[in-house]
BAVO-177138 format. One record per residue (C-alpha): residue in three letters; x negated, z negated, y. Coordinates in nm, 2 decimals. Each point is the difference from the previous one (the first is absolute). Layout:
res:ALA	u:X	w:Z	v:Y
...
***
This chain:
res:UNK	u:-8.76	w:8.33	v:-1.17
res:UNK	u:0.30	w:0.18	v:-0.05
res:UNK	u:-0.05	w:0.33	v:0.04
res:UNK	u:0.39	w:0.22	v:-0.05
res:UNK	u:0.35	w:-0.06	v:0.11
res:UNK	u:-0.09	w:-0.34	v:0.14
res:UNK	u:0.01	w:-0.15	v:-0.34
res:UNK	u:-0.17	w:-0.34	v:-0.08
res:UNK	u:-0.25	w:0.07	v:-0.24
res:UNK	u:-0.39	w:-0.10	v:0.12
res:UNK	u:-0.18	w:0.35	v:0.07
res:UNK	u:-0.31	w:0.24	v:-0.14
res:UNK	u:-0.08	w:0.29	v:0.23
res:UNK	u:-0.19	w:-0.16	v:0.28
res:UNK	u:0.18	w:-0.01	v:0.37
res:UNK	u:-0.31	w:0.18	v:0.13
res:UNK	u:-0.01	w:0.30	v:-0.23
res:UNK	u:0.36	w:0.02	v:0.07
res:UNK	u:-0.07	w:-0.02	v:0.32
res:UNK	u:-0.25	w:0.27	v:-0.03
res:UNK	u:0.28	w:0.23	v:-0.20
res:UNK	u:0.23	w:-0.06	v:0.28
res:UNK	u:-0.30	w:0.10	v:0.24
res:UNK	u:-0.08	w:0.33	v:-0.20
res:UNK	u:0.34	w:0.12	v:0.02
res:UNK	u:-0.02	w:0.07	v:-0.39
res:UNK	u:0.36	w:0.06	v:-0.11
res:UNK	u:-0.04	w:0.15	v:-0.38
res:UNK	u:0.17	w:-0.17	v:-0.25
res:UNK	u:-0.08	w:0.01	v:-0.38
res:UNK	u:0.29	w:0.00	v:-0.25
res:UNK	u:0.05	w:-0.30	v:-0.23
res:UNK	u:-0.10	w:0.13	v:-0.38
res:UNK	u:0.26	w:0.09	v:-0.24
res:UNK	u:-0.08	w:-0.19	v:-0.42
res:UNK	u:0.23	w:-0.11	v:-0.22
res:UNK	u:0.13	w:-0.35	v:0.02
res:UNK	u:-0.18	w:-0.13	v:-0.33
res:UNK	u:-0.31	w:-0.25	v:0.09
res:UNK	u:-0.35	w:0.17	v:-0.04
res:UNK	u:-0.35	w:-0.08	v:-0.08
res:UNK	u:-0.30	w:0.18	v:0.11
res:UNK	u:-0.29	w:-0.05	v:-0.19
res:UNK	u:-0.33	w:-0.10	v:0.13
res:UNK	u:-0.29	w:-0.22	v:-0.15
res:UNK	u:-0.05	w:-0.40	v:0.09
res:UNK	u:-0.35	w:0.04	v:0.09
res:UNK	u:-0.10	w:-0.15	v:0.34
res:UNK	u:-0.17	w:0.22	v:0.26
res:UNK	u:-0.17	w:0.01	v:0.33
res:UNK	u:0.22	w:0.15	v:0.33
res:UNK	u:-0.17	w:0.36	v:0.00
res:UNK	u:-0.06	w:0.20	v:0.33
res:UNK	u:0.33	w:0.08	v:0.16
res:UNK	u:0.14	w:0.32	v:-0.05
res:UNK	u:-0.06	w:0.28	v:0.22
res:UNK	u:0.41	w:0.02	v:0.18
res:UNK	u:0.08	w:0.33	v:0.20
res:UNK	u:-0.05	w:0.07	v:0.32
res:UNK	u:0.28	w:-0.25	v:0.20
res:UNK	u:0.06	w:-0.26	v:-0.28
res:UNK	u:-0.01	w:-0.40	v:0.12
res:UNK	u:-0.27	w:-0.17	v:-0.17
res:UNK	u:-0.14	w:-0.32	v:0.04
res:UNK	u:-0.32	w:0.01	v:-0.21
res:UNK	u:-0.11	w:0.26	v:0.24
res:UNK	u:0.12	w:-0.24	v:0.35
res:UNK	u:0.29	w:0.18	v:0.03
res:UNK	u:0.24	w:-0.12	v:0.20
res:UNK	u:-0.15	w:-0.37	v:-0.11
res:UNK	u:-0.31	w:-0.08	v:-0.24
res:UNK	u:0.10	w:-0.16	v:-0.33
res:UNK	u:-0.18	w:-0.15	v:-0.30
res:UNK	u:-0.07	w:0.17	v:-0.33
res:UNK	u:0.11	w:-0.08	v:-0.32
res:UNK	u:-0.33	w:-0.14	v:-0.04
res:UNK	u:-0.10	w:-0.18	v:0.30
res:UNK	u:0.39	w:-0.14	v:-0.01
res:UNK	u:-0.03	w:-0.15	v:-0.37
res:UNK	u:-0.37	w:-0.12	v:0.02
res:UNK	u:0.12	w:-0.17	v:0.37
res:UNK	u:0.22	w:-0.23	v:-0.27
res:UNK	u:-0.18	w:-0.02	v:-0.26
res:UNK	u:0.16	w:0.21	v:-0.26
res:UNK	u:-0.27	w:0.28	v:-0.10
res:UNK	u:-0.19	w:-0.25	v:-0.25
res:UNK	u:0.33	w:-0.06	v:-0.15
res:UNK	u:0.07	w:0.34	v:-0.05
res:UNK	u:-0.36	w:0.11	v:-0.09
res:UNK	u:0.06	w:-0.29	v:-0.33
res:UNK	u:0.32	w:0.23	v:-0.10
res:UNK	u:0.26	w:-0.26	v:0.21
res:UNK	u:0.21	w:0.31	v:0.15
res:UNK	u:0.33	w:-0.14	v:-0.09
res:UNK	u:0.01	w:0.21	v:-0.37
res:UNK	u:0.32	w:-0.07	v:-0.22
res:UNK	u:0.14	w:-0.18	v:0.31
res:UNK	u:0.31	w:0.11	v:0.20
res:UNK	u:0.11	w:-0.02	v:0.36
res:UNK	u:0.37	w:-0.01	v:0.12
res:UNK	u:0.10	w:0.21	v:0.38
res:UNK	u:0.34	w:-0.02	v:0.02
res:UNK	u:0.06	w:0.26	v:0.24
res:UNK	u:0.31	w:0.18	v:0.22
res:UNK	u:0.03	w:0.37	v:-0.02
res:UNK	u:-0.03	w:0.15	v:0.29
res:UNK	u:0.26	w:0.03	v:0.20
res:UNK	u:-0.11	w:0.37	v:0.15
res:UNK	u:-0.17	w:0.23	v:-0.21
res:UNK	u:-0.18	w:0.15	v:0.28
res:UNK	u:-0.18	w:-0.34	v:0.08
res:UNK	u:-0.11	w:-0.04	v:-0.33
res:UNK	u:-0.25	w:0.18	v:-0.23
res:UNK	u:-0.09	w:0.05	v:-0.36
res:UNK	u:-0.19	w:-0.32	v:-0.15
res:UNK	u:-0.19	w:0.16	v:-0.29
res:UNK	u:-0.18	w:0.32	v:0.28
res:UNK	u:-0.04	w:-0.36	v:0.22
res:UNK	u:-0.19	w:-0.19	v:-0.29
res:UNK	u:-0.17	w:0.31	v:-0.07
res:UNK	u:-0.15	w:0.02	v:0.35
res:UNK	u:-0.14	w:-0.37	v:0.01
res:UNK	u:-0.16	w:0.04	v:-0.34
res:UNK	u:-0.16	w:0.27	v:0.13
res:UNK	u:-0.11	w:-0.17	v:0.34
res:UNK	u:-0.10	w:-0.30	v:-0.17
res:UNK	u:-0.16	w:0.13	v:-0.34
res:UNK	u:0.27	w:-0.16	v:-0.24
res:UNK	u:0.17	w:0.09	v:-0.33
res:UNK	u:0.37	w:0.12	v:0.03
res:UNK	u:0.23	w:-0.28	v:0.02
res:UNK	u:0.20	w:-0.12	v:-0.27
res:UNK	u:0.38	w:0.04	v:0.19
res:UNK	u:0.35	w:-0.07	v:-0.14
res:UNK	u:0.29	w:-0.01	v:0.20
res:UNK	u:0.34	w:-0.16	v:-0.08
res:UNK	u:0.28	w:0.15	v:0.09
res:UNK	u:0.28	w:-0.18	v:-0.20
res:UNK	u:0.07	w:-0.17	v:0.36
res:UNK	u:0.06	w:0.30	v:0.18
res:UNK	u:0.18	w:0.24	v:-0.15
res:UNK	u:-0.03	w:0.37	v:0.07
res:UNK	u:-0.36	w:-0.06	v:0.20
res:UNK	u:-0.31	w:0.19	v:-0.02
res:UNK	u:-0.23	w:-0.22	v:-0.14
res:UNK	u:-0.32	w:0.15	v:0.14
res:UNK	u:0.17	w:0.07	v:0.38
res:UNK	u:-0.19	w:-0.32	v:0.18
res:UNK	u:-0.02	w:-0.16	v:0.32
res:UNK	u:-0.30	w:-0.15	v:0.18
res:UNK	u:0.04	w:-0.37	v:-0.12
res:UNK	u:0.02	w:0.13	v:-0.38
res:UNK	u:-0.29	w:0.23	v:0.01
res:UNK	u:-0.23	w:-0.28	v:0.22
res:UNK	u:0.11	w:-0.29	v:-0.27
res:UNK	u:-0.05	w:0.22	v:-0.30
res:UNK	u:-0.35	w:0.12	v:0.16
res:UNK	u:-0.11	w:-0.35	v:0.07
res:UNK	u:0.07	w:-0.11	v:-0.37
res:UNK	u:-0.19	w:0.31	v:-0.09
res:UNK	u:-0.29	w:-0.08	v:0.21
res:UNK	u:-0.04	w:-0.38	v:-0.13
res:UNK	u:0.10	w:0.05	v:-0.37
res:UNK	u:-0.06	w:0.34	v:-0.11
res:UNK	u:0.08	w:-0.06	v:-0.36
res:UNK	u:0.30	w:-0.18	v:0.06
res:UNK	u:0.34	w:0.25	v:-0.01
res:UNK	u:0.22	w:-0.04	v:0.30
res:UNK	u:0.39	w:-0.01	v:-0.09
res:UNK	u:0.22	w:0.11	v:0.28
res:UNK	u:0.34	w:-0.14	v:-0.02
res:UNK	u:0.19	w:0.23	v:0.26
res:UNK	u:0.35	w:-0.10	v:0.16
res:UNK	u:0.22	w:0.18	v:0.20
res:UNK	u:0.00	w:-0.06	v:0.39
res:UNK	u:0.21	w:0.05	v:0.27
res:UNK	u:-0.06	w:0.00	v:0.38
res:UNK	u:0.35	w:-0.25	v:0.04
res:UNK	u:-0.15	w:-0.27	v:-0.27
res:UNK	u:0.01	w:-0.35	v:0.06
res:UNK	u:-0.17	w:-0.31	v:-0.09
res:UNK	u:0.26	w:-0.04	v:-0.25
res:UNK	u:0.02	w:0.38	v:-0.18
res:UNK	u:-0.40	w:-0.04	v:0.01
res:UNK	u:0.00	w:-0.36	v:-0.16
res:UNK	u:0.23	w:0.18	v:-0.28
res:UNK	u:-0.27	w:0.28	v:-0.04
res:UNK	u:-0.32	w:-0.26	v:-0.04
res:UNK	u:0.16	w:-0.25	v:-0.16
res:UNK	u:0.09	w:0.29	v:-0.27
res:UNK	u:-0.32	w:0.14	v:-0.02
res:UNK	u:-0.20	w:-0.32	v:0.01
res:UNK	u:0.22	w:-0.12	v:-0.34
res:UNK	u:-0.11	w:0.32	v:-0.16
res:UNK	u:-0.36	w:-0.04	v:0.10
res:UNK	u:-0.07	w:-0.19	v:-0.31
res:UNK	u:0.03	w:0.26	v:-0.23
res:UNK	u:-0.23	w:0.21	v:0.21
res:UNK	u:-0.25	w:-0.20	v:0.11
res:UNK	u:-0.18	w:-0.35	v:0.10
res:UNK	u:-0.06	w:0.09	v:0.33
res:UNK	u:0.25	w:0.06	v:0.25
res:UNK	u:-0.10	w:0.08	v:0.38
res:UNK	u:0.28	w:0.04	v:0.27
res:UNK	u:-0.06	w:0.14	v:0.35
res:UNK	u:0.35	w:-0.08	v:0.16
res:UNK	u:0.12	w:-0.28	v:0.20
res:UNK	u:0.27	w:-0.13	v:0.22
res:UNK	u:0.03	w:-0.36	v:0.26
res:UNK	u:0.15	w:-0.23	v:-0.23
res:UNK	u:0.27	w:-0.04	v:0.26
res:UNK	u:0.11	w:0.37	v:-0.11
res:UNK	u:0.09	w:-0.18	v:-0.37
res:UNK	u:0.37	w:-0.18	v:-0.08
res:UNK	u:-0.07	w:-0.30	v:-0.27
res:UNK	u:0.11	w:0.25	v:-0.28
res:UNK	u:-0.27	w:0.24	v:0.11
res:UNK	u:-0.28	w:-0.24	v:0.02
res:UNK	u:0.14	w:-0.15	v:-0.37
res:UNK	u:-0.06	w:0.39	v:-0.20
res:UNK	u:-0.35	w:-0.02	v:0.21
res:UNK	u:-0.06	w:-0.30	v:-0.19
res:UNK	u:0.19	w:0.05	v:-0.33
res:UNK	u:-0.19	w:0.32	v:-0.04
res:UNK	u:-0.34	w:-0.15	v:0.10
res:UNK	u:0.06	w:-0.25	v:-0.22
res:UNK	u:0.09	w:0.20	v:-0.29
res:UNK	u:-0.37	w:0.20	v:0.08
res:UNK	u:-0.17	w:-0.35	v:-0.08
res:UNK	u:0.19	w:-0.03	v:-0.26
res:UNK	u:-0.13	w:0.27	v:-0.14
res:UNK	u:-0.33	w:-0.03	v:0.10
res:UNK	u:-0.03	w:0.22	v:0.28
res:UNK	u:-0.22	w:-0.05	v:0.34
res:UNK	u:0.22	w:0.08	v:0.27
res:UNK	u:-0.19	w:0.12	v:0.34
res:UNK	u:0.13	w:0.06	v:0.33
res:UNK	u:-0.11	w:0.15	v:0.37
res:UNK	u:0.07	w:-0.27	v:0.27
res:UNK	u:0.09	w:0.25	v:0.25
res:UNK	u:-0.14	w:0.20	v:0.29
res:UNK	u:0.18	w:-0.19	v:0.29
res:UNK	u:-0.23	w:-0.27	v:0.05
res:UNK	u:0.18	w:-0.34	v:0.07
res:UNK	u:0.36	w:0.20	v:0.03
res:UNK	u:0.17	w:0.05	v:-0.25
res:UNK	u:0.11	w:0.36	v:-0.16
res:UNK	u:0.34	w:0.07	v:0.23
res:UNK	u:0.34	w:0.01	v:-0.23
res:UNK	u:0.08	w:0.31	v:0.15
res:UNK	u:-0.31	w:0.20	v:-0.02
res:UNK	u:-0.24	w:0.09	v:0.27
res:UNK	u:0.32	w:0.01	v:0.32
res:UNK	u:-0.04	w:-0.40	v:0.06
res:UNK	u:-0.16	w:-0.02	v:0.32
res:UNK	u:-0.04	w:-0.35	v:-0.05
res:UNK	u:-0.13	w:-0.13	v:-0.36
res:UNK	u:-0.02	w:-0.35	v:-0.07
res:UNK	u:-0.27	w:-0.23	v:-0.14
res:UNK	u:-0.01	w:-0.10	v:-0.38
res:UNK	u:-0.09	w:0.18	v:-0.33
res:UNK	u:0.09	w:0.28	v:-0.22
res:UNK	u:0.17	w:-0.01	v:-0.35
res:UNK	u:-0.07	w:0.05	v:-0.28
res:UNK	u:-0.34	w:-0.08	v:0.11
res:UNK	u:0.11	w:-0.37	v:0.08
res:UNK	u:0.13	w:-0.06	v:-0.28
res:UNK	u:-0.28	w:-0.25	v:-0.22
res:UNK	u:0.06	w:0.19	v:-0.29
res:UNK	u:-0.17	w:0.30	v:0.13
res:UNK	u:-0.39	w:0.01	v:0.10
res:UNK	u:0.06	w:0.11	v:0.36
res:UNK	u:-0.29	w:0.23	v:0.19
res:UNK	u:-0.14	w:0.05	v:0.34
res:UNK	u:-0.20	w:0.19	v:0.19
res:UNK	u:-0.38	w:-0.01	v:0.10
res:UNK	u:-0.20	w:0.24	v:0.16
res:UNK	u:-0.27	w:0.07	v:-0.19
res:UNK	u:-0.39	w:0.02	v:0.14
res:UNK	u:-0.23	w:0.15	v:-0.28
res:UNK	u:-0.26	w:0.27	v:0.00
res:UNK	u:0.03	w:0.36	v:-0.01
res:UNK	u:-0.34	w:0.03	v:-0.15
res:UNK	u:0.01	w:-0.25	v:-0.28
res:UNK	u:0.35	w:-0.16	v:0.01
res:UNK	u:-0.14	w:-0.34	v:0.06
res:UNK	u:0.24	w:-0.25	v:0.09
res:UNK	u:-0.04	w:-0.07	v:0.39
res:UNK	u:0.34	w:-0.23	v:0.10
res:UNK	u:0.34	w:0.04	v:0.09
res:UNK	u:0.24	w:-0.16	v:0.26
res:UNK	u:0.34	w:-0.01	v:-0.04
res:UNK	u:0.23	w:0.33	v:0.07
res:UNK	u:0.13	w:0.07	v:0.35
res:UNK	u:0.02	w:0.34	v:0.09
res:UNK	u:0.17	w:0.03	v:0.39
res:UNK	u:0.21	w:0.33	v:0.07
res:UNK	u:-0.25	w:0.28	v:0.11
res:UNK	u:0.02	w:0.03	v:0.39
res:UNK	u:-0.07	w:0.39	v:0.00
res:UNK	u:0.17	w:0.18	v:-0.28
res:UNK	u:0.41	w:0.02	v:-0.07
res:UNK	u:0.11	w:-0.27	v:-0.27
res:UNK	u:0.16	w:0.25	v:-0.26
res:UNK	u:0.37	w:-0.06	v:-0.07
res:UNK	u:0.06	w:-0.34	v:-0.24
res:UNK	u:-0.32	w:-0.16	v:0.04
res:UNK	u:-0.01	w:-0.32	v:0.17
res:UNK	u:-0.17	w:-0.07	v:0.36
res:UNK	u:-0.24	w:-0.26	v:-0.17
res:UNK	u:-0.12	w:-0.08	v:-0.28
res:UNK	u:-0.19	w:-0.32	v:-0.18
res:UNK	u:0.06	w:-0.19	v:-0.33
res:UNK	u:0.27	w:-0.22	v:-0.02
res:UNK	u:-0.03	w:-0.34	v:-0.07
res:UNK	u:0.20	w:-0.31	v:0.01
res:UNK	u:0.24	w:-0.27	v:-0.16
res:UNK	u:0.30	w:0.10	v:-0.18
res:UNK	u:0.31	w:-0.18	v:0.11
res:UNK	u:0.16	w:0.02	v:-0.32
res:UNK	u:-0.22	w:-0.06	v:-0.29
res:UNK	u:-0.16	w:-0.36	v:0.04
res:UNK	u:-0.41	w:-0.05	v:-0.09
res:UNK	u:-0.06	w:0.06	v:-0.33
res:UNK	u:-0.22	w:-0.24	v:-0.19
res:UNK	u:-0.29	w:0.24	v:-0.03
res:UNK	u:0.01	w:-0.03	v:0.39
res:UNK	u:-0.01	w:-0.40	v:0.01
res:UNK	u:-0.31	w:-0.15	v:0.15
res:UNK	u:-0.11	w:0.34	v:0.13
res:UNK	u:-0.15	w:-0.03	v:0.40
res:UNK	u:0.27	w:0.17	v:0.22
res:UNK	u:0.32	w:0.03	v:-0.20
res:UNK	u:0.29	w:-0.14	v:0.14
res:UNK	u:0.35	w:-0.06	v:-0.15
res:UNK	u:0.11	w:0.34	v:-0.06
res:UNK	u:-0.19	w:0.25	v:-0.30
res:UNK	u:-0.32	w:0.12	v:0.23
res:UNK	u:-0.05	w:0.39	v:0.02
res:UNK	u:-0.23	w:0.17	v:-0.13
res:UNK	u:-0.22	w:-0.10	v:-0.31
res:UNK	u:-0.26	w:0.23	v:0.03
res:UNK	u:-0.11	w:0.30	v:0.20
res:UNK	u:-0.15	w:0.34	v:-0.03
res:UNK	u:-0.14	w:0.31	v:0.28
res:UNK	u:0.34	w:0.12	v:0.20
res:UNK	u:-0.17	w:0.13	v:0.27
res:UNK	u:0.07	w:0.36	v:0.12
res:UNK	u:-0.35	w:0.00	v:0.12
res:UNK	u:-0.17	w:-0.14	v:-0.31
res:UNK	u:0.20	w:0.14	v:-0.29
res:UNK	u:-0.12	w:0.13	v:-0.35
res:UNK	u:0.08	w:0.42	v:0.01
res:UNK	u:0.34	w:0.09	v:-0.11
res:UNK	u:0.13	w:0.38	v:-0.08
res:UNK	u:0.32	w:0.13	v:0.04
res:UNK	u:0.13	w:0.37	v:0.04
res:UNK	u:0.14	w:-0.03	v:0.39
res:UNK	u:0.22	w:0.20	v:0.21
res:UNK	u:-0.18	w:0.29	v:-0.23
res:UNK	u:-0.36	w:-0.14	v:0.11
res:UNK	u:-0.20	w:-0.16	v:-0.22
res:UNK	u:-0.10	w:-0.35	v:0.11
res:UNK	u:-0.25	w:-0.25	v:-0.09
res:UNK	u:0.08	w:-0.33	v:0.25
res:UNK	u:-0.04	w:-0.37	v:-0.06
res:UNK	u:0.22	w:-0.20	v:-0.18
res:UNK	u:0.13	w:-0.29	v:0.22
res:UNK	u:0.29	w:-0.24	v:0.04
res:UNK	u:0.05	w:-0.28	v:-0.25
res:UNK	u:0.16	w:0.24	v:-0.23
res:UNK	u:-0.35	w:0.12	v:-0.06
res:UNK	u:-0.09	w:-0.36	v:-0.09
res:UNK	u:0.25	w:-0.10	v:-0.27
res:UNK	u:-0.07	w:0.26	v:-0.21
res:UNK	u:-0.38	w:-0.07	v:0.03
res:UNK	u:0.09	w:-0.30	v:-0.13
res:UNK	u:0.21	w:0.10	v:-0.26
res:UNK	u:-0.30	w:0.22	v:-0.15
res:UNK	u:-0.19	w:-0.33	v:0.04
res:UNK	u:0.27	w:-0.16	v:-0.25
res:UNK	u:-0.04	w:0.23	v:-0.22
res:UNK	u:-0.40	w:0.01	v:-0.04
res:UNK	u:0.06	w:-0.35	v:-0.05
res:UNK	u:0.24	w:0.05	v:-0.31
res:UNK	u:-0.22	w:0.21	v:-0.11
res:UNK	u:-0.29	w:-0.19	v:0.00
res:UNK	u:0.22	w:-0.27	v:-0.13
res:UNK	u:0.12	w:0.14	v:-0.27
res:UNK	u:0.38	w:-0.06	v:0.11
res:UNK	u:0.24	w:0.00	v:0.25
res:UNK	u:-0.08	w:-0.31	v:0.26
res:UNK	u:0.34	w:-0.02	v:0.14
res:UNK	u:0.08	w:-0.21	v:0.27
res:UNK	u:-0.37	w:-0.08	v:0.17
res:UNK	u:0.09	w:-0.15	v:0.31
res:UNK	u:-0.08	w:-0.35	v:-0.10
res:UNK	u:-0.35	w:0.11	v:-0.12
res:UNK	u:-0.05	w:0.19	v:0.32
res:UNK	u:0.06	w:-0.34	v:0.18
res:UNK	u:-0.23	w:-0.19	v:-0.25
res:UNK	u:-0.25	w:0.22	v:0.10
res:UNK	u:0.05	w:-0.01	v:0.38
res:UNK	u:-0.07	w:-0.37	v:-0.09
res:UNK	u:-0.23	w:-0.02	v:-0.23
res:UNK	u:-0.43	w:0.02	v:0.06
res:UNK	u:0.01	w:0.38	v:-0.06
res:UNK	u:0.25	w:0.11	v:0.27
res:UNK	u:-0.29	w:0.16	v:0.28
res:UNK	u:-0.14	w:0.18	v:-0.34
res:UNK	u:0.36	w:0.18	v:-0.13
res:UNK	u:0.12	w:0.07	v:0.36
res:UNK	u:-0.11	w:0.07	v:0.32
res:UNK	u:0.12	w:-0.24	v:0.23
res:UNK	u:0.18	w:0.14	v:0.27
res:UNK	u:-0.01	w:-0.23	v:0.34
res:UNK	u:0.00	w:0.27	v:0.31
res:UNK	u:0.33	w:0.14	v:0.15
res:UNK	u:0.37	w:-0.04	v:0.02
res:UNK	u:0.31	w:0.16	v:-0.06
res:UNK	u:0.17	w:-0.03	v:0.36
res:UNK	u:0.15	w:0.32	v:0.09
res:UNK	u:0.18	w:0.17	v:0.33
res:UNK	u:0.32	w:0.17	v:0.02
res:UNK	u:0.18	w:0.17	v:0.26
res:UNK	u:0.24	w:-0.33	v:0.00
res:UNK	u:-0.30	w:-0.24	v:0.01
res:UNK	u:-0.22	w:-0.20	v:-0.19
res:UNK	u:-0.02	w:-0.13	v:-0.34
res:UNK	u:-0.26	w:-0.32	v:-0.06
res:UNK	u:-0.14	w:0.01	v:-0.29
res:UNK	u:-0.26	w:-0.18	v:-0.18
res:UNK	u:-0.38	w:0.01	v:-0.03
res:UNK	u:-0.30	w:0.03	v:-0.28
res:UNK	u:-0.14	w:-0.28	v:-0.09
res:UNK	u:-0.24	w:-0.13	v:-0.26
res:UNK	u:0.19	w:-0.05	v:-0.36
res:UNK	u:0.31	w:0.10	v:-0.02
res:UNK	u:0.21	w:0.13	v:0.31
res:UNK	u:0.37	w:0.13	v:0.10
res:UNK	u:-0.16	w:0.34	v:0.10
res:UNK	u:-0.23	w:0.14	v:-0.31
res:UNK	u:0.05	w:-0.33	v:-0.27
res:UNK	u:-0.27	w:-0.03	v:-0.19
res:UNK	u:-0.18	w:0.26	v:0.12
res:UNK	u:-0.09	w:0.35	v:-0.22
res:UNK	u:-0.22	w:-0.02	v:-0.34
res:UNK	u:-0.32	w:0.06	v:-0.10
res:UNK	u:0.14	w:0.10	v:-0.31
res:UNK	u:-0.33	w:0.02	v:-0.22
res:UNK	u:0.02	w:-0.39	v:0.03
res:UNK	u:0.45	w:0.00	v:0.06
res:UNK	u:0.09	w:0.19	v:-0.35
res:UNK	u:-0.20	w:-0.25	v:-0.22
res:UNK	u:0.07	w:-0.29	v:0.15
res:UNK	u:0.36	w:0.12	v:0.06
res:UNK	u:-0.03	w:0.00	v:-0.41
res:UNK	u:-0.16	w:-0.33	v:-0.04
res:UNK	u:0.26	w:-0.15	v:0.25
res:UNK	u:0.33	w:0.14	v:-0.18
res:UNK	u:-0.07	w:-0.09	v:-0.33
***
């Protein structure tokens, strides 16, 4: 969801601990860290652990671990629920692999906080090594590397959860509340062409409708997309929190979205991700089902300022890029490139802990949104390069092979409860439901990735 200045990039902090912020009248900002602009690496070992006990937080801080506002999952319980610890216990952790965030600097420094005291606080809460962070900055001049906003700190924490060996590469750009679709283009489509020489991995937590893109626009989408798998690089993407409408041109001020799907998600070169929410348990992390994401606006606490009135996972047909051919044959695709491939936990209710330095607080609340899901994925990618021995690339036709093949119900869990209808103050948008196999609301579904990453392998060589 977006979360600042109405801008349309999928959120992080979840709309009931902001809600709960808004409620506690807590007004403190913290000021944005001051480093020099060259990239930096903190050292930290690649060995895999266990989430440890939380933290003990001061007296007033939000934190989820503890039921506070919301419950959330541990580290733990949240990687065993999809099958990662016995990955990670072999040594899989995403070691000599890199993930891509390209990022926008915040706009205000007061609504941002310092990354590295961020990543500091969720190693603590959930017993990990210090992360291996670079940041970028050749793409915005002038700006503090280490001064983050919400989206950058939940994406690089994320990565960090999954693939704690892996180093996260922050490619920062410069924003600006009066960008368009077509000054935003510019920045991705310039960051994604200098991926390569940072990463494999790339995950991107931004989208607009693609009616908000001219021909030109939609043509550097694709040129740079292309370039990626060129080069070898897995491209993933969040579908969007607006259920079946799409992300309005203008920000959150359209009273009225429209139905249809989000680029760059939409585009078949990307492996596009949406949201579950996530039943496991909080004793053992066992995997218990999910349903697809639909969160309705909460009837008795004030929606915070430039956070939507509902939220669910998008999910659609593009009306731009036809079916692929990975998507031939498959139950449920129509004519248009169907939205989304997989799916992941989105739910402000169900999310992993996140930690972030807030309004001077220090909070621990759920990740949610399908921002939170495409760089879960992306930390999947790159336990899969690892194990692989190399970069995989483009995977969405073995994704598809799998969804289609006599190990599908073993690599994902199958998603067939829920939709991705939603309610605006303008009306209704119809959406889609879950159903068994693949579906225009969660895809394929999200992985059990001790089976996923070595098939995944087997499937892209």
């Amino acid at each position: 969801m977006p979360i600042h200045s109405g801008r349309p990039r999928y959120g992080r902090l979840s709309l009931v601990v902001a809600a709960a912020i808004v409620l506690g009248g807590c007004s403190a900002s913290h000021p944005g860290a001051t480093a020099p602009t060259t990239a930096a690496a903190a050292a930290g070992t690649t060995q895999a652990t266990a989430a440890s006990s939380p933290a003990a937080l001061p007296a007033g801080a939000l934190d989820c671990l503890t039921g506070k506002p919301v419950a959330c999952y541990s580290r733990g319980e949240f990687l065993t629920a999809y099958g990662l610890t016995p990955l990670l216990d072999r040594g899989i952790d995403g070691h000599g692999e890199t993930v891509v965030l390209p990022e926008f600097a915040p706009v205000v420094a007061a609504a941002a906080s310092d990354i590295r005291q961020d990543l500091a606080l969720f190693d603590r809460v959930a017993g990990l090594p210090a992360a291996r962070l670079e940041v970028d900055t050749q793409l915005a001049a002038g700006a503090s590397p280490y001064q983050a906003g919400k989206e950058e700190v939940g994406d690089a924490e994320m990565v960090h959860e999954v693939a704690p060996g892996a180093t996260i590469r922050i490619i920062l750009f410069a924003d600006s509340a009066q960008a368009g679709a077509a000054q935003e283009t510019a920045a991705y489509a310039k960051a994604l062409r200098l991926a390569p020489s940072l990463g494999q991995v790339v995950s991107i937590s931004y989208g607009l409708g693609e009616s908000c893109y001219t021909r030109a626009e939609v043509a550097a989408w694709n040129g740079a997309l292309r370039a990626d798998q060129d080069q070898h690089v897995t491209v993933v993407a969040s579908s969007g929190d607006n259920g079946a409408a799409t992300i309005p041109c203008n920000g959150l001020t359209a009273s009225a979205p429209s139905k249809g799907v989000n680029l760059p998600a939409s585009s078949p070169l990307v492996l596009s991700v949406g949201g579950t929410s996530l039943r496991a348990s909080h004793t053992t992390g066992a995997y218990q089902g999910e349903t697809a994401w639909n969160t309705p606006a909460p009837s008795d606490a004030p929606i915070p300022a430039g956070y939507e009135p509902a939220e669910a996972t998008n999910g659609g047909y593009s009306t731009i890029f036809p079916k692929p051919g990975y998507q031939a044959g498959v139950t449920g695709t129509g004519t248009g490139r169907g939205v989304p491939d997989v799916a992941a936990d989105a739910s402000p209710y169900t999310g992993t802990a996140n930690a972030i330095y807030l309004d001077g607080m220090q909070v621990i609340a759920p990740s949610d949104g399908t921002s939170a899901g495409a760089p879960f994925w992306a930390a999947i990618v790159a336990l899969a390069d690892q194990y692989a021995g190399h970069a995989l690339g483009f995977i969405n036709p073995a994704i598809y092979r799998i969804g289609r093949g006599p190990k599908y119900h073993l690599a994902f869990h199958d998603i067939t409860t829920g939709g991705n209808t939603v309610k605006y103050p303008a009306g209704t948008i119809t959406g889609y439901q879950a159903a068994p196999g693949w579906d225009p609301v969660t895809g394929w579904g999200s992985p059990d990735a001790q089976v996923l990453v070595p098939l995944l392998v087997k499937e892209s060589a």
